[in-house]
BAVOLUM-409307 format. One record per residue (C-alpha): x, y, z. Coordinates in steps of 0.02 Angstrom, whole numbers, padded with zeros to 5 digits, always signed. Example, Ala and Ser with C-alpha at 12.3 -4.5 7.8 and 13.67 -1.06 7.14 Angstrom:
2
+00615-00225+00390+00684-00053+00357
END
This chain:
78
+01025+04102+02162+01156+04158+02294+01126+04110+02454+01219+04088+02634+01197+03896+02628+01294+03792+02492+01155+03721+02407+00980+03651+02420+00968+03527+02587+00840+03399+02639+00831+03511+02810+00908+03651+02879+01070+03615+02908+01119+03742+03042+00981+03652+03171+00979+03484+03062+01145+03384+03072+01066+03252+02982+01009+03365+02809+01092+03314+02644+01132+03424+02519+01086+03391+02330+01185+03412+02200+01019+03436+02085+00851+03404+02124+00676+03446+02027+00552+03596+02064+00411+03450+02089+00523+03370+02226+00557+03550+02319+00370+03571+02311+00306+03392+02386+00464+03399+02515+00414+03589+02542+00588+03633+02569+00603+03815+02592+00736+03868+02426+00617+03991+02392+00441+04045+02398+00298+03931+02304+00240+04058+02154+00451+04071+02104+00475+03896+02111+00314+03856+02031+00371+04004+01904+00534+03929+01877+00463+03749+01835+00317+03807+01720+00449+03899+01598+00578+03766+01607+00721+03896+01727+00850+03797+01789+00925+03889+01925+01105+03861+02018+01093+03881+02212+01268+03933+02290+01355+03998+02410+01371+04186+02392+01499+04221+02544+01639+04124+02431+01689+04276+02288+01761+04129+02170+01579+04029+02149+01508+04156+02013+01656+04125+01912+01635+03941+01934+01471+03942+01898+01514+04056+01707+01626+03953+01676+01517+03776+01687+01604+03692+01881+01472+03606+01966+01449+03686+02127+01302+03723+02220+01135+03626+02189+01046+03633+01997+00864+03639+02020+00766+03584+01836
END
């Protein structure tokens, strides 16, 4: 999932300069922290049929080819 952000934070990091970023986290854990990745029904989607999804950071033309080719960028959600 490209995004304008990194990865998946505990808080928004542009008003938060205390958020973390994760380098993987669970669909249950974005759900009960209700971080905003994406909307509930997707995530809940996502978990239910076992999608593990890559968040990155779209602005950076390289991080698709990373991601093909197995670097660990971005945040895996599982």
């Amino acid at each position: 999932m490209a995004k304008l952000l990194t990865g998946v934070y505990s808080a928004d990091p542009k008003t938060d300069k205390n958020a973390v970023k994760f380098d993987e986290i669970s669909y249950l854990d974005i759900l009960s922290d209700n971080l905003k990745v994406m909307d509930a029904t997707a995530i809940s989607l996502c978990r239910d049929n076992n999608i593990k999804l890559i968040v990155f950071e779209i602005a950076k033309p390289d991080n698709i080819i990373k991601i093909v080719k197995g670097e660990k960028i971005g945040t895996l959600i599982k």
